[in-house]
MARDOSE-451520 format. One line per 4 residues: their letters; for each residue x, y, z of C-alpha. Coordinates in pm, whole numbers, plus 50000, padded with zeros to 5 digits. Each point is the difference from the previous one (the first is absolute). Layout:
BEGIN
A> X:Y:Z; ... $
This chain:
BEGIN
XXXX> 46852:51902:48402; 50199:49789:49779; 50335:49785:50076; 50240:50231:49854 $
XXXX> 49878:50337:50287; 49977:49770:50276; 50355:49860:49973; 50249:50014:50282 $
XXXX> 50265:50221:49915; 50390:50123:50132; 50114:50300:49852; 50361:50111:50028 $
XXXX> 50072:49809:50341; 50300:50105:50183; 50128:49886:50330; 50320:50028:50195 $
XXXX> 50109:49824:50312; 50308:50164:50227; 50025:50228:49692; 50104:49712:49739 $
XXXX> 49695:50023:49719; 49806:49674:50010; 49756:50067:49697; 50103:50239:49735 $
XXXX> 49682:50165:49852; 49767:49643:49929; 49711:49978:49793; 49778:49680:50090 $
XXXX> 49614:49869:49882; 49785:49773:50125; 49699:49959:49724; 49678:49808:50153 $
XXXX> 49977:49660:49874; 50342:49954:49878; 50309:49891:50193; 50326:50245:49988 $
XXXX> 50347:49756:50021; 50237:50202:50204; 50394:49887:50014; 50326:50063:50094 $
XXXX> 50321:49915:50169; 50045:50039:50374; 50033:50337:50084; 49814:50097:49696 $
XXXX> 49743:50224:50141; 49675:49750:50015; 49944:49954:50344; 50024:50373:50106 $
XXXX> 49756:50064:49693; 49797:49713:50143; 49981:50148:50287; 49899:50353:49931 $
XXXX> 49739:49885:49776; 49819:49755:50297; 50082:50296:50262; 50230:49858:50228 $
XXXX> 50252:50312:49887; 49956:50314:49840; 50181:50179:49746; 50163:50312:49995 $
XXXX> 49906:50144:49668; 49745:49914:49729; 49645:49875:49977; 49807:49698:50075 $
XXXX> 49652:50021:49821; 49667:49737:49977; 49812:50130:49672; 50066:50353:49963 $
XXXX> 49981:50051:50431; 50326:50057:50150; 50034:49718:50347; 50232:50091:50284 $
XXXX> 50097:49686:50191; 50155:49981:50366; 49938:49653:50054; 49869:49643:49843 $
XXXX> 49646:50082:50180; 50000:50312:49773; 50117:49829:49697; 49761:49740:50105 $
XXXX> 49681:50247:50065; 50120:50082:49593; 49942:49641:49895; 50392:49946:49995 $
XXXX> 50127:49715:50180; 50352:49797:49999; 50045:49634:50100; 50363:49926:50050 $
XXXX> 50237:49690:50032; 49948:50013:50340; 49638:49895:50015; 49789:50203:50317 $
XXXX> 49769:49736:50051; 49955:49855:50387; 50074:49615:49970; 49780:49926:50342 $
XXXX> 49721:50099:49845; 49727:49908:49737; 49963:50078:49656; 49666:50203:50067 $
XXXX> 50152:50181:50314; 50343:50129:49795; 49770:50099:49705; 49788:50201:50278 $
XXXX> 50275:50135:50218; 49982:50362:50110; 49661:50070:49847; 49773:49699:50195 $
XXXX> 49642:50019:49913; 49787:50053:50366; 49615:49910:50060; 49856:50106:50327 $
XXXX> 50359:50107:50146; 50101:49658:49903; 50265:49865:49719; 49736:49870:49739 $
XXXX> 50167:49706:49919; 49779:49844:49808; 49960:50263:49763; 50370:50041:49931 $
XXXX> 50031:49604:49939; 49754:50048:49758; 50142:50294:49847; 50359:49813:49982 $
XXXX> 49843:49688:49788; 49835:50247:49751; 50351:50190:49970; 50211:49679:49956 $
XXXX> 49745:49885:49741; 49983:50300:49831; 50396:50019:49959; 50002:49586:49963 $
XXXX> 50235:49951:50322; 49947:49650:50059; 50041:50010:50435; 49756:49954:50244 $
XXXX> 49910:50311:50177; 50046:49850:50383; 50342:49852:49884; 50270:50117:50179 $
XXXX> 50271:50253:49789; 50269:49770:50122; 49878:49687:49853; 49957:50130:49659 $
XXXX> 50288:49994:49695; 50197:50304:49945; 49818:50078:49609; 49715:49982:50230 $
XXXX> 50106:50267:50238; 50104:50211:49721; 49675:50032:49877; 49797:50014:50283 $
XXXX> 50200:50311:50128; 49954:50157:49643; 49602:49913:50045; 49988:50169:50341 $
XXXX> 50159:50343:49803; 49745:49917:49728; 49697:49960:50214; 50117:50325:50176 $
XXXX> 49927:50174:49633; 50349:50006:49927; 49985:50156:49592; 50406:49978:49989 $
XXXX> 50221:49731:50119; 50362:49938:50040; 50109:49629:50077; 50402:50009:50093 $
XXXX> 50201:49722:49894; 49679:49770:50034; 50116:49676:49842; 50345:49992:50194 $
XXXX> 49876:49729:50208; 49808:49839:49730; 50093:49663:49794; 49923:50036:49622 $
XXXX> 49666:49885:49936; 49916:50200:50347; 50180:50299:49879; 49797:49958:49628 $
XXXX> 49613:49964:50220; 50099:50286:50215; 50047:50245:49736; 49735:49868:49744 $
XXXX> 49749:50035:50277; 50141:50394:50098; 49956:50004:49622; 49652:49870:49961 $
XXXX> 49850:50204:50300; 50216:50373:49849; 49791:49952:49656; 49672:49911:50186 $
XXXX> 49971:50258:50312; 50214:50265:49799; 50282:49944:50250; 50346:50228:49910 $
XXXX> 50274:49745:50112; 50350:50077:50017; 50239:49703:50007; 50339:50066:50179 $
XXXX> 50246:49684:49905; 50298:49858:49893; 49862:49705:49838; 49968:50092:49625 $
XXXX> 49867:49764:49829; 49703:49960:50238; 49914:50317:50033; 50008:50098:49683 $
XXXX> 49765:49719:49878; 49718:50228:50183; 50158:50389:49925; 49831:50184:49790 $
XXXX> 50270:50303:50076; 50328:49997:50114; 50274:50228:50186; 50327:49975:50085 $
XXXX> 50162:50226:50262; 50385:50038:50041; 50190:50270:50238; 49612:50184:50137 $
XXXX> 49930:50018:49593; 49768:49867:49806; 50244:49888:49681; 49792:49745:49831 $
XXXX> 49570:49967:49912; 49792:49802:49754; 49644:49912:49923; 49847:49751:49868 $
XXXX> 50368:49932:49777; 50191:49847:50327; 50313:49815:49940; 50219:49807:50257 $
XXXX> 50309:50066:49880; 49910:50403:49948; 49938:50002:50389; 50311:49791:50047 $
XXXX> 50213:50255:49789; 49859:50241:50172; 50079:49901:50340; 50366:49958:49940 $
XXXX> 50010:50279:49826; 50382:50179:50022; 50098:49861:50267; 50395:50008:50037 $
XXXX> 50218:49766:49843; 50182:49714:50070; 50271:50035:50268; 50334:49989:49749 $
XXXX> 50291:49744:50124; 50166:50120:50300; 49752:50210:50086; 49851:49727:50303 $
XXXX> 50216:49928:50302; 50243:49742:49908; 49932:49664:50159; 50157:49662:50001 $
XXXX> 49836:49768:49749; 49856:49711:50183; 50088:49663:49949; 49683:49860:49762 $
XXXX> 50184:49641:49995; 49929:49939:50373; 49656:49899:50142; 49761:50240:50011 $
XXXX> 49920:50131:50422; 49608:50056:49851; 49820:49804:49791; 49605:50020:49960 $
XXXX> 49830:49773:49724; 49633:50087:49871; 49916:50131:50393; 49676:50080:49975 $
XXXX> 49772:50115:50331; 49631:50167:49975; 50125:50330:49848; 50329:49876:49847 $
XXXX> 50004:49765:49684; 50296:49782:49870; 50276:50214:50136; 50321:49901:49881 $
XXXX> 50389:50155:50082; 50326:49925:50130; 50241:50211:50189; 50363:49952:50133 $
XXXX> 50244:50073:50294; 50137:50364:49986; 49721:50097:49721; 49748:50291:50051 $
XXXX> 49717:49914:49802; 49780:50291:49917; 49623:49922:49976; 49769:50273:49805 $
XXXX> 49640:49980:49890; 49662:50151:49988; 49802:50075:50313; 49843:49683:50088 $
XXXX> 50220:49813:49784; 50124:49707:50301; 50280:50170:50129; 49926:50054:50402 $
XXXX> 49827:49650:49948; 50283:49837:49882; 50189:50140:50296; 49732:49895:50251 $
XXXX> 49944:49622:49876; 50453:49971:50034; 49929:50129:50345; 49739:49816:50107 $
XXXX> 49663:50252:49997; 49851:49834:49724; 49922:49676:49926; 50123:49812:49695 $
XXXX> 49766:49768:49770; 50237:49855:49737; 50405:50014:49901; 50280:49954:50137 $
XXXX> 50251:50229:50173; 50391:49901:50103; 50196:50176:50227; 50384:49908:50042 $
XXXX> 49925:49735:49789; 49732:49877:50270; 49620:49970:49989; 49827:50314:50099 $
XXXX> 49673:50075:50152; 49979:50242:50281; 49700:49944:50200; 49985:50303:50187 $
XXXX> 50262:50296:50019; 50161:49846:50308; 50102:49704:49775; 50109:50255:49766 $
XXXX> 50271:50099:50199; 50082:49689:50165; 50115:49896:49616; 50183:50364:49956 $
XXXX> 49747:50198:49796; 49970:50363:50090; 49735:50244:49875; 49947:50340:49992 $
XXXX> 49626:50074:49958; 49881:50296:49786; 49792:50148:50257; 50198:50085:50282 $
XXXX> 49776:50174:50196; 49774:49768:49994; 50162:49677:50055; 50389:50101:50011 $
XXXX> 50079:50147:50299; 49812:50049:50344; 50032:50392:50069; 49999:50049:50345 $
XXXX> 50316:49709:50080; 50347:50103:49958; 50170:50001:49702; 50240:49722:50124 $
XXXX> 49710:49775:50131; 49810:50036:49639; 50339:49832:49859; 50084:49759:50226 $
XXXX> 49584:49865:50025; 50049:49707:49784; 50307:49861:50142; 49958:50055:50374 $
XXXX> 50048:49638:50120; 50310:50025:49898; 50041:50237:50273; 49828:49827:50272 $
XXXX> 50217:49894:50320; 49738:49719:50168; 49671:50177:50013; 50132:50273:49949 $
XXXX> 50094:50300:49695; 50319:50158:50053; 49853:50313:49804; 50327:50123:50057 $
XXXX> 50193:49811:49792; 49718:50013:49755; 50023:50347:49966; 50415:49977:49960 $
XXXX> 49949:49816:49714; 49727:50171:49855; 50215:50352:50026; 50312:49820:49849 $
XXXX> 49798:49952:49711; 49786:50362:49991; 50328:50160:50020; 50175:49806:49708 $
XXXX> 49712:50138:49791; 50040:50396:50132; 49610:49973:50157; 49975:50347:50153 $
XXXX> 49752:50072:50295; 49909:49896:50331; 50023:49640:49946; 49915:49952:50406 $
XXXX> 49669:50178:49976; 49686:49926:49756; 50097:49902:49663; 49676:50211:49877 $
XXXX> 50184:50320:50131; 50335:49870:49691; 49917:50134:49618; 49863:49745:49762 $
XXXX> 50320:49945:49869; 50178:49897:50337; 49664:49826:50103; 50062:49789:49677 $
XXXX> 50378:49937:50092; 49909:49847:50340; 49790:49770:49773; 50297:49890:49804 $
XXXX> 50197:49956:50311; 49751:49789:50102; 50023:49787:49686; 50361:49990:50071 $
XXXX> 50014:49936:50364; 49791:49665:49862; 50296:49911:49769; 49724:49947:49750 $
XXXX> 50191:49842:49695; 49702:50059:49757; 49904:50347:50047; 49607:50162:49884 $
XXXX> 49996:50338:49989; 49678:50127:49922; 50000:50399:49848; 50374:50025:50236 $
XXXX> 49987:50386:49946; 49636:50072:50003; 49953:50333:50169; 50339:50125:50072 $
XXXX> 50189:50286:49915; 50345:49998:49702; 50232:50008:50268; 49829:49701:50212 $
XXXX> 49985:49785:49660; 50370:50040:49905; 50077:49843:50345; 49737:49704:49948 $
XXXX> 50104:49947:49659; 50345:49970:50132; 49881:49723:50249; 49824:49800:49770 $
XXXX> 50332:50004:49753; 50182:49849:50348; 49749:49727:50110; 50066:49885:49597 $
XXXX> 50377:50013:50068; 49962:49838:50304; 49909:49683:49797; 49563:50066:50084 $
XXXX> 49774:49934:49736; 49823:50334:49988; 49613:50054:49826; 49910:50386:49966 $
XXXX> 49640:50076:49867; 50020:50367:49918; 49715:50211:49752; 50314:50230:49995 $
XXXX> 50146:49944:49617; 50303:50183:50139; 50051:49827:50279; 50011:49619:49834 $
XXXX> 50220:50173:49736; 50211:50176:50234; 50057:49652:50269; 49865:49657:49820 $
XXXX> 50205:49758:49848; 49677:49878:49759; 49658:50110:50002; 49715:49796:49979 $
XXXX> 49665:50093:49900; 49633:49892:50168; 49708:50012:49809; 49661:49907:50169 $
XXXX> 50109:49773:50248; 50274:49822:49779; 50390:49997:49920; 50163:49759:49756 $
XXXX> 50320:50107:50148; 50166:50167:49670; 50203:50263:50055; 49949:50375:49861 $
XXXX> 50257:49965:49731; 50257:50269:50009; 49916:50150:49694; 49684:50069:50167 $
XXXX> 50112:50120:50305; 49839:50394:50024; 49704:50135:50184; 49857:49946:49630 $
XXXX> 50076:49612:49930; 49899:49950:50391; 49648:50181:49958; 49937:49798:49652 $
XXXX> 50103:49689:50184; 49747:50046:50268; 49671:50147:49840; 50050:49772:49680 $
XXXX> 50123:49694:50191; 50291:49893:49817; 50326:49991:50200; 50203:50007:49683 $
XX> 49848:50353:49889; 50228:50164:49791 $
């Protein structure tokens, strides 16, 4: 059978979730021995196709076909059973155990009723020579480098006859030369073993060094594909697209102009950590400084190494003119920096304590009486503030019973309640309704009155138009601090600035 009737293909793909259409009708091809470039802003419609084509969802219309055999999926095993199989960011190898056990795991090879270790050892060294992964097969996953984990979990889908393989965002965690060995060797073993290979990323011009076909999604659409002919600034063109325009004069909420003369309250200089290189910015007193950028482009990291999660390598950062280095998030706060995290499910709030405690848990010595919390008071102060910013609810009972919009205003207050004067918010309206993001937009605008130095990371163009001061632009773990000029300030000039890296995109 040749290449061309044993390609993966997606015909006329559509999906909807709570009635809103997802994917509009998409054609997609994976071709054996070639790898398929697949790109698009956030919200674009990759990862649900991603999805449907590795099983994890289904579709509701359309057809997904292997040759000229239609497949029906309900799950990766399926897709997997198919010779289909997805390795994400999130890697799903066990760090406690070997290199030969991961490889192994869920389909151990028995002799006599008994694991036949031996034979699987053997069977590892063969496989890592064969795809010329330099690790020893008793290592340990945890001890090896992250390019190294990368390919080993791509080997285990390989050696479990996987013809067509998509690799999410793989070089996000990579360094340059890593990045460039990673995809050469996905490269090298697609043309030898016939391997289809579909590379989901934001990082151009690495990816495209290895494409050999290239689509760009936009809105559940495909709007943009090329073969062989692939140019960077096509896909670029494409991604921005028609977006709207620049927001005319007067059309922002009118703010005070901040004094530039004075001192800077933030100050980092060539701050680089172990995902984060030469990061450079300054922001002042009473300033909202919008942060936008690619997935993976620095911006939560940024926000962790201020507040102490990460550890920093090189630089220099000054806050209130001082020398700043939090060593853990406790320090953090002890020098008035306040973060909201992106995730706040999963490290924001704790669900089943009220939503007055979840404020107040930073700050609760300030409460104490001798050994003792006057929880009380604690909560008098924490409702003073709740009710200021029109939280609805039952703030006395679990905050996980509150919408994700009032769940997310408890966080503020508790960024408040810290009388944080340098104020992270990470994705501030993530996951909350119109109504809920008027009222945090108009708490952000008054912690900036109030004199705070506010940061907002946001992959909502609207949302940095609608409430920052400036917008600055991360690209691949960097910042040089130049502002979006205002020429360029549109969904358009921010998407430029961010997939071609050049903060002064017109």
């Amino acid at each position: 059978m040749s290449n061309s009737n044993r390609c993966y293909r997606a015909l006329d793909i559509k999906v909807s979730f709570a009635g809103v259409p997802v994917l509009r009708g998409v054609d997609f091809e994976v071709v054996p021995g070639e790898i398929h470039g697949l790109f698009g802003h956030n919200g674009a419609g990759k990862s649900t196709l991603l999805k449907i084509l590795a099983g994890v969802n289904q579709q509701d219309s359309g057809e997904l076909l292997i040759g000229d055999e239609s497949v029906s999926l309900s799950s990766p095993r399926d897709a997997l059973q198919q010779g289909i199989a997805c390795v994400y960011q999130e890697l799903r190898l066990i760090p406690g155990m070997t290199v030969w056990q991961n490889l192994f795991l869920g389909r151990e090879l028995r002799k006599g009723g008994l694991l036949d270790e031996a034979a699987m050892k053997e069977h590892t060294r063969q496989v890592l020579h064969e795809y010329k992964l330099k690790v020893d097969p008793l290592s340990l996953v945890r001890d090896l480098s992250h390019p190294d984990k990368q390919m080993l979990e791509v080997v285990a889908n390989l050696d479990r006859d996987a013809r067509f393989l998509f690799l999410d965002e793989p070089t996000t965690a990579l360094e340059g030369a890593q990045a460039e060995a990673l995809l050469q060797s996905v490269r090298r073993i697609a043309r030898e073993k016939k391997i289809g290979v579909v590379l989901v990323s934001h990082k151009l011009d690495e990816v495209l060094g290895v494409c050999d076909e290239a689509t760009v999604m936009c809105g559940g659409k495909v709007i943009y594909h090329a073969k062989s002919q692939i140019a960077k600034q096509d896909i670029i063109d494409a991604i921005v697209g028609d977006a709207a325009p620049s927001l005319e004069e007067g059309e922002r909420s009118s703010r005070t102009l901040v004094d530039k003369t004075a001192a800077p309250y933030l100050e980092v200089r060539n701050l680089s950590t172990s995902r984060l290189r030469d990061v450079s910015l300054q922001a002042w007193p009473g300033e909202i400084v919008g942060i936008y950028g690619l997935a993976g482009a620095g911006r939560t990291r940024f926000c962790r190494t201020l507040f102490g999660l990460e550890d920093v390598a090189s630089g220099e950062v000054r806050v209130a003119g001082k020398p700043y280095c939090a060593r853990s998030p406790a320090h953090a706060i002890d020098e008035g920096v306040g973060y909201l995290t992106e995730e706040r499910k999963k490290d924001g709030i704790v669900p089943l304590m009220s939503s007055f405690s979840n404020a107040t848990l930073p700050i609760l010595q300030r409460f104490r009486k001798r050994a003792l919390v006057d929880h009380g008071a604690a909560a008098k102060s924490a409702n003073r503030i709740l009710v200021e910013m029109n939280t609805r609810g039952n703030l006395r009972g679990p905050i996980k019973s509150l919408s994700g919009g009032n769940q997310q205003k408890v966080l503020l207050a508790r960024v408040i309640g810290q009388d944080a004067r340098l104020v992270l918010l990470d994705e501030p309206t993530k996951g909350v309704d119109i109504g809920a993001k008027a009222d945090i937009y108009a708490i952000i605008r008054r912690m900036a009155a109030e004199g705070r130095c506010v940061v907002v990371v946001s992959s909502e163009e609207e949302e940095l138009l609608e409430i920052a001061d400036r917008v600055l632009v991360f690209h691949q773990g960097s910042c040089d601090g130049a502002p979006v000029p205002p020429e360029a300030l549109s969904i358009a000039g921010l998407r430029k600035a961010a997939w071609s890296g050049e903060s002064n995109a017109a």
